[in-house]
N, C-alpha and C positions, 0 to 999 in steps of 0.2 A: 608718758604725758600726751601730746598734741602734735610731736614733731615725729617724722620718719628720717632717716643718716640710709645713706646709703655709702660704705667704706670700703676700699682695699682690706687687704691682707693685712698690708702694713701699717691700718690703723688713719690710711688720709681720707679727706672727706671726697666725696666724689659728686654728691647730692643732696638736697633736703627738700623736704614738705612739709608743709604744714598744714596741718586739717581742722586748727582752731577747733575743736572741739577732740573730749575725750577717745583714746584709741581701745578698744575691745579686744582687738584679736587680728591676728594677718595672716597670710598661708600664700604660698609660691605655689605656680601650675606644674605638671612637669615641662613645658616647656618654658618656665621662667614670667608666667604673667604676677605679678603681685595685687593681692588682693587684700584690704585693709577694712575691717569693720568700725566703723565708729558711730558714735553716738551725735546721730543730725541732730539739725534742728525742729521737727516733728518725726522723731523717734529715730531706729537704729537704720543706718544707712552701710552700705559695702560697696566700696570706692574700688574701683581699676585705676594703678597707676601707667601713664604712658609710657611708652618703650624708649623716652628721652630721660625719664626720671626727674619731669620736671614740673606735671602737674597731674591729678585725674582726668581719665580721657572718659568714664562711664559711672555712674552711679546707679544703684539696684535700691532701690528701698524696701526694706524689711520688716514683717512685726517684731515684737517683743526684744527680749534683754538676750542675745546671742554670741557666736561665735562661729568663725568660716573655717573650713577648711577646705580646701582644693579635692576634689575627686579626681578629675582630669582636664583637659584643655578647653573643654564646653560646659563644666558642671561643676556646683558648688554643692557642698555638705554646709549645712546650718544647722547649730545645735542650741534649741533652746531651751527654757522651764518645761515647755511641753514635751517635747521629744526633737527630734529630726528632721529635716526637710531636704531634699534636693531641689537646688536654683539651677537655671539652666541660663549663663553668659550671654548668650545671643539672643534669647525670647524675654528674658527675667520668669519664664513660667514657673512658678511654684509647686512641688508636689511633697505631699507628706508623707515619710517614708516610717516610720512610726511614733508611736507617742511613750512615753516613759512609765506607763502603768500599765503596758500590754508586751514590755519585753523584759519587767522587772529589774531593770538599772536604772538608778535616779539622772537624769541628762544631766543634770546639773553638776556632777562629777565629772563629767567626760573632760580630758585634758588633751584627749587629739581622738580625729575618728578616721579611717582610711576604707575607701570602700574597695572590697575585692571583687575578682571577676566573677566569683559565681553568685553574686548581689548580695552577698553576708558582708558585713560589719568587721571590722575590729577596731575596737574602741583600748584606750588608755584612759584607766578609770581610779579615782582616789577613791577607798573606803575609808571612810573618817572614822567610822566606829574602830576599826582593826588600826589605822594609821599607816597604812599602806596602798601603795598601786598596786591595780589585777590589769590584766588583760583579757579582756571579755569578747569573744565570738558570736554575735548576733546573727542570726538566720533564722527564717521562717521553719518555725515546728513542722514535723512532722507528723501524717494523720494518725500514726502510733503515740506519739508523744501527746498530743494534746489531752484526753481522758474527758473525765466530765466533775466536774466543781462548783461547787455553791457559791455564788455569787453576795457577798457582802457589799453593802454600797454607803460610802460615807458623800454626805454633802456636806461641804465647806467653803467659806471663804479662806484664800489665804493659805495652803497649806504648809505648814513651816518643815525645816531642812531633816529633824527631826522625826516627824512623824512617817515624811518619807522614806526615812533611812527603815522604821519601822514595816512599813507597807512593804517595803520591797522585800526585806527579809521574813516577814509572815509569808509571802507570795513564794519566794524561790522554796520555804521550808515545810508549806502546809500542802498536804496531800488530798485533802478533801474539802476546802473551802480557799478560797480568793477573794479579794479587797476590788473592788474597783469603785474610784474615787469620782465622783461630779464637782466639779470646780466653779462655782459660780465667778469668783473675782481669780485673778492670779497676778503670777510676774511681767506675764502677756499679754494681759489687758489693755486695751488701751484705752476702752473708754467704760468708767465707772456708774453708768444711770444704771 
C-alpha cells in the first residue's frame, strides 16, 4: 500500500512511514541505505529513507512506470518499459544503460536486476509464455557475435505485453532478420501532444 513497518525479528514494530501515495518497488544498499519508489505527485519519484527511520531525507525524480534496485552505495539501477537506467545517489545524474529491444528481454519482466563487476547484468526474469523464471546474463556482444541482420522496423503506438513477448523471441530465434520497434507513445511517456 502507502505505508513502509520497519520490524524486529520478533515481529515488533520499530518504525513507519508513510508515503501517501502508491509504493512501486524498494531495494536496500549494501550498506543498509533504503531506497523506496513510489508513485509522486507529477510522476514516479524514489525516496531515501533516513538513518533514523523516520522520514525521507532525499528525493530523485524519475520518468516513466519503474522499479529500483540498489547497485551499490552510490548507484541505483532503474527498470522501466524502456529498458534500464543507472541513477547515481549524490548527482541524481541519469544514464541509460540499455533499452529492451537491443538486449532482447522484455524489461518489463524483470523481477530484480544485480549489476556485476565486469558491467554484465543478471536479471531475474518471468517468462509468461513458458510460466517460469530464467536468469538471464546481459553483457555487451561480441564483435564475433554481432553478424549482420536485416532490420524490420515496426511503428506503433502503444506496444502491448504481447507483441513484445513476440518481438523478443523472433529476435533471440531469427538468424537473418531483426524487429526493431519506433514507439511513438508508450508507458514512459509523459506527455501525449
Amino acid at each position: 500500500g502507502q505505508d513502509i513497518y520497519k520490524i524486529d525479528f520478533d515481529g515488533n514494530l520499530i518504525g513507519k512511514i508513510s508515503t501517501n501515495n502508491y509504493i512501486n518497488s524498494f531495494s536496500s544498499s549494501p550498506s543498509g541505505k533504503v531506497y523506496v519508489n513510489v508513485d509522486g505527485n507529477q510522476g514516479m519519484e524514489i525516496k531515501t529513507i533516513n538513518d533514523k527511520f523516520s522520514d525521507f531525507d532525499k528525493t530523485i525524480p524519475v520518468e516513466g512506470w519503474g522499479s529500483v534496485y540498489a547497485a551499490d552505495d552510490e548507484n541505483l539501477l532503474y527498470c522501466t518499459y524502456s529498458g534500464l537506467q543507472l541513477i547515481n545517489v549524490n548527482t541524481n545524474e541519469k544514464k541509460s544503460l540499455f533499452s529492451w529491444i537491443n538486449v532482447d528481454v522484455d524489461s518489463t519482466n524483470f523481477d530484480n536486476v544485480i549489476m556485476n563487476e565486469d558491467g554484465s547484468f543478471t536479471v531475474l526474469y518471468y517468462d509468461y509464455e513458458n510460466g517460469k523464471y530464467e536468469i538471464v546474463k546481459i553483457r555487451e556482444a561480441l564483435e564475433s557475435e554481432k553478424g549482420k541482420k536485416e532490420t524490420l522496423v515496426l511503428g506503433t503506438y502503444f506496444l502491448d505485453s504481447d507483441v513484445r513477448r513476440s518481438i523478443v523471441k523472433f529476435n533471440r530465434n531469427n538468424s537473418s532478420a531483426r524487429i526493431k520497434v519506433v514507439e511513438y507513445m508508450n508507458d514512459d511517456t509523459i506527455s501525449y501532444e
